[in-house]
C-alpha positions in Angstrom: -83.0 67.9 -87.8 -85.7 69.7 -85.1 -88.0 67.1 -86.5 -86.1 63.8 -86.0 -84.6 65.1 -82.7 -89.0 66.2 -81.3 -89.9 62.6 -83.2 -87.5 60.9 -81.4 -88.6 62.4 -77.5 -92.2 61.7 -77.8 -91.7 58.0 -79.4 -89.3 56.1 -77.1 -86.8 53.7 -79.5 -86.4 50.8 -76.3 -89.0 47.9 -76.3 -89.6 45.4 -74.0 -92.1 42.5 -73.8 -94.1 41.2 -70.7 -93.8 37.4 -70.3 -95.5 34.9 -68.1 -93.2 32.5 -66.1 -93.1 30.3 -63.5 -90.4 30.1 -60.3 -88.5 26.9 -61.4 -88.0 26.7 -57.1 -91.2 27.5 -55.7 -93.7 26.7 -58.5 -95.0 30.7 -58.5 -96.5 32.3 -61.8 -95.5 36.1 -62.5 -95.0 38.1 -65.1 -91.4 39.8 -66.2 -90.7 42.6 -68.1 -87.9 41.6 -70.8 -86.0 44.0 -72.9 -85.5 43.8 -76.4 -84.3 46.4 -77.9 -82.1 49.1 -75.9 -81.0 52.5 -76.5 -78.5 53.1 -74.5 -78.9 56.8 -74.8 -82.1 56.8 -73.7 -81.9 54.2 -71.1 -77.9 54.0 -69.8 -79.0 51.5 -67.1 -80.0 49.2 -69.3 -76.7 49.5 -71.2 -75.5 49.3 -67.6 -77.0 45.7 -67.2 -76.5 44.5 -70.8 -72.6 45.2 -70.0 -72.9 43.1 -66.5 -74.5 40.2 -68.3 -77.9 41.1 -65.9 -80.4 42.7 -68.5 -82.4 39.0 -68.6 -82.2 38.0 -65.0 -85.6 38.1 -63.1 -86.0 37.4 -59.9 -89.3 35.8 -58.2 -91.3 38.3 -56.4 -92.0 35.5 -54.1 -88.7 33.8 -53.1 -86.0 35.7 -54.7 -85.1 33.3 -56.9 -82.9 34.7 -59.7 -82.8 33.3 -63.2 -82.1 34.5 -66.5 -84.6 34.7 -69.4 -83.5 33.4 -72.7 -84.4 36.0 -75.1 -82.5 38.2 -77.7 -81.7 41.8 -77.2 -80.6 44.3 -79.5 -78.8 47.7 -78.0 -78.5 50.4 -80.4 -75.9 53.3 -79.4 -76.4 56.7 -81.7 -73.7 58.5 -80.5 -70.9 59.2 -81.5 -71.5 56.5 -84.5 -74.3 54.7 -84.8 -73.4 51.0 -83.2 -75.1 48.6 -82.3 -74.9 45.2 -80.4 -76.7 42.5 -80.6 -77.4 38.7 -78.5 -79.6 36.2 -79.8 -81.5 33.7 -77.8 -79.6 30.9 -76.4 -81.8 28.5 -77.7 -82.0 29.1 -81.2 -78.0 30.5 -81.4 -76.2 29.0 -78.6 -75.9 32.4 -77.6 -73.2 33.7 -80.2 -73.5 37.1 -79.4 -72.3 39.9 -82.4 -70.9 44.0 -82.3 -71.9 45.8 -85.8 
């Protein structure tokens, strides 16, 4: 058990991607760091914005713009059961969205 519990400090279990996009209002290119995988005992404010509907919304470090990111997400709960939820991508699921 020592083991799994030292494994699982040094090797974080969250994930997220850096993506290149462009402000759809003022034309600027930036990058955005979007989450995929989440564990909310590591990260609780990610579970935090996953729960408000916010983890995928990036804003435009130029104008402020807000906008969500279509991308799936999967947040993974250890305790006190292992649960999980996951969202898939608007675009390839029309966003059905699944507890397991």
């Amino acid at each position: 058990m020592a083991r799994a519990q030292a494994w699982r400090e040094a090797m974080p279990i969250s994930y997220a991607q850096e993506v290149s996009l462009t402000c759809p209002r003022c034309r600027t290119a930036f990058t955005a760091r979007v989450w995929l995988v989440v564990d909310a005992g590591e990260r609780p404010d990610l579970l935090e914005r996953a729960r408000e509907g916010r983890l995928h919304t990036v804003t435009c470090p130029h104008c402020g713009h807000e906008r969500e990111v279509d991308a799936p997400v999967l947040v993974f709960r250890p305790h006190p059961l292992p649960f999980s939820f996951w969202e898939r991508g608007r675009g390839c699921c029309r966003g059905r969205r699944g507890w397991g």
